[in-house]
C-alpha positions as CSV (number, residue, x, y, z in Angstrom):
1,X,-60.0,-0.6,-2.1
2,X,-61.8,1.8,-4.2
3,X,-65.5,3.4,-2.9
4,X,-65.2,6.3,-5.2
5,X,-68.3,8.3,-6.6
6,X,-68.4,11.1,-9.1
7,X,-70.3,13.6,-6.5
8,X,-68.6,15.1,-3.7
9,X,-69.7,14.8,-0.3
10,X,-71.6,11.5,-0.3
11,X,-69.9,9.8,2.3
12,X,-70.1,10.7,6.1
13,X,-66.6,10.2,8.2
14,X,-68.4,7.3,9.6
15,X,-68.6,5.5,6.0
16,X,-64.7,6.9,5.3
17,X,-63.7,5.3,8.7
18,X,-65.9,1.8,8.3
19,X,-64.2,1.8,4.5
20,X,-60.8,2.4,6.0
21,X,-61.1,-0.6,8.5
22,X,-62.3,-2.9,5.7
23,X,-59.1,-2.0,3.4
24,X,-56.8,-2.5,6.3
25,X,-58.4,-6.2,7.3
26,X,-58.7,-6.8,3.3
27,X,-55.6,-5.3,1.9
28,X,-53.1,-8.0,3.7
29,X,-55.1,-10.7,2.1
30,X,-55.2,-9.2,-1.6
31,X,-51.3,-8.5,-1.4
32,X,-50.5,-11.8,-0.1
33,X,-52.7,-13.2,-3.2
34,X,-50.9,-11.0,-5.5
35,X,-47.9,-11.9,-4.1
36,X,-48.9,-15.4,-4.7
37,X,-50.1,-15.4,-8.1
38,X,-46.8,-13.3,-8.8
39,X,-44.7,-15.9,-7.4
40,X,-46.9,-18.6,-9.2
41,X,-46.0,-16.9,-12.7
42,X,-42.5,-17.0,-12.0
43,X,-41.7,-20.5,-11.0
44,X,-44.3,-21.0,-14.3
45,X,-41.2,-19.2,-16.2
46,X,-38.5,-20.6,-14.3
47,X,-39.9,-24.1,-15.2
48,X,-40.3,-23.4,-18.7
49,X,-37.0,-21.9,-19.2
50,X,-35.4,-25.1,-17.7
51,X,-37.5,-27.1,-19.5
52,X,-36.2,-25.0,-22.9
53,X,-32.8,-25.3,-22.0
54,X,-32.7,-28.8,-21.3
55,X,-34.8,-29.5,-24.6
56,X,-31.5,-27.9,-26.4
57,X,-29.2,-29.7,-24.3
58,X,-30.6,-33.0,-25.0
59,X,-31.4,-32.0,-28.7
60,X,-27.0,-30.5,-29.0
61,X,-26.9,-33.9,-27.4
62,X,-28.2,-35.4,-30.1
63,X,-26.6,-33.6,-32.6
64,X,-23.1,-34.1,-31.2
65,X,-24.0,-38.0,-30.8
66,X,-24.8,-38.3,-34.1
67,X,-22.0,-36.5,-35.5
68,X,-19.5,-38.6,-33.1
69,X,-21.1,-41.9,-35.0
70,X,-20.3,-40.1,-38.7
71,X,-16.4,-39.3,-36.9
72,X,-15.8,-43.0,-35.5
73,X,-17.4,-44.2,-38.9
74,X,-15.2,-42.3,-41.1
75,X,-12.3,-43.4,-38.6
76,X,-12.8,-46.8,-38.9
77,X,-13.1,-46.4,-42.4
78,X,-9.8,-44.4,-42.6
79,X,-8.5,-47.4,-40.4
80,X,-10.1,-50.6,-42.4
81,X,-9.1,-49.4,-45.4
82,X,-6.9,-46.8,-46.3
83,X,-4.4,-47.4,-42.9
84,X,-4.5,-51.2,-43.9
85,X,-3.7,-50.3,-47.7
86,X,-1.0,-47.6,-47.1
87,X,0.6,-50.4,-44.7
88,X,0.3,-53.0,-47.2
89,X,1.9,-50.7,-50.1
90,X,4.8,-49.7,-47.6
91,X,5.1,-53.3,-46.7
92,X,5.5,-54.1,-50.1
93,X,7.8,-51.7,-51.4
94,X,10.0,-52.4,-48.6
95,X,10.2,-56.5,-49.9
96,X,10.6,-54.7,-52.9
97,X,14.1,-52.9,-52.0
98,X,15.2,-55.5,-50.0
99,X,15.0,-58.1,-52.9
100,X,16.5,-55.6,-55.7
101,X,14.1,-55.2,-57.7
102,X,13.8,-51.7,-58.2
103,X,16.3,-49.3,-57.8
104,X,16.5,-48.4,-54.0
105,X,16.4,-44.8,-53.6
106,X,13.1,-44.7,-55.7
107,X,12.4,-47.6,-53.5
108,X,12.8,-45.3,-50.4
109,X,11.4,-42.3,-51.2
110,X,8.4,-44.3,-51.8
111,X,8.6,-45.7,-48.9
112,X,8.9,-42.3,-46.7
113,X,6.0,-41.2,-48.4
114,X,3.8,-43.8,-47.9
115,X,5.0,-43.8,-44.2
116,X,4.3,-40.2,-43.8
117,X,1.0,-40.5,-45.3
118,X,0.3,-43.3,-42.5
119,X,1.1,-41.0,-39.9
120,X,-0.7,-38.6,-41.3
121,X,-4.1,-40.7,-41.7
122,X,-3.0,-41.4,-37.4
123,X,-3.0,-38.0,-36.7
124,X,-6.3,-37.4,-38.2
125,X,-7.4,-40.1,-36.9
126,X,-6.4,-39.7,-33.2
127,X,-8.1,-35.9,-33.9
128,X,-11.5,-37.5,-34.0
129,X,-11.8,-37.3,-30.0
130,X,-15.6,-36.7,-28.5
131,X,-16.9,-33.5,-29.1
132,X,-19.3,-33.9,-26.3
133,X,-16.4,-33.2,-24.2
134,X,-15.9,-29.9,-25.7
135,X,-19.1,-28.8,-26.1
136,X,-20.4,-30.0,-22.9
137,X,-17.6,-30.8,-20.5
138,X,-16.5,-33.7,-18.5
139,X,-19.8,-34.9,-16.4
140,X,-22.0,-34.3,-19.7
141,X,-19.5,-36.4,-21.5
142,X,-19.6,-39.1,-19.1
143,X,-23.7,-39.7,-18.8
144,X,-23.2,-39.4,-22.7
């Protein structure tokens, strides 16, 4: 509580003492309101930092959901196609050196190629787990 003037001697002890029992009944009150408003303009923050963190949660949510749908895409492309063509080449070559018609160990070297490139295409394939899981861990991965 401020009374002050610029001219000394103005106020009598009585007016000191009646200003001094007006601060102590009114200075309770204003720190409780600045205490309040204080209070009020943190939980303001708090809110709005949760609210920021769960906008980039939801929006790496998104992110990662999309990118999974471009990973099982290409998978099942790798799988329809490719997987299914490097099984029918290997199944092929090996009706091929079982009949004679080439000379068998051309025949099978082809063959282990083709079979390692199956694996291969597995492996990779196999590789294309959930990111979410990574990024976010088990319980985000799950309401995913």
């Amino acid at each position: 509580l401020n009374i002050s003037r610029h001219k000394a001697g103005c106020y009598s002890q009585e007016d000191v003492e009646v200003a001094q029992q007006c601060a102590d009944l009114i200075g309770p009150y204003m720190f409780a309101l600045i205490q309040t408003e204080e209070a009020r303009r943190a939980m303001l923050a708090e809110s709005e930092a949760r609210n920021r963190a769960e906008l980039l949660r939801v929006g790496a949510s998104q992110l990662t959901e999309g990118m999974e749908r471009e990973r099982r895409r290409m998978a099942m492309d790798l799988h329809d196609q490719t997987l299914a063509d490097l099984a029918r080449i290997a199944r092929q070559v090996s009706a091929f050196r079982s009949r004679g018609v080439a000379r068998t160990a051309q025949l099978a070297d082809l063959e282990q190629e083709v079979a390692g490139c199956l694996a291969e295409l597995r492996h990779i394939v196999d590789d294309m787990r959930p990111s979410v899981l990574e990024l976010f861990g088990l319980r985000d991965a799950v309401e995913a």
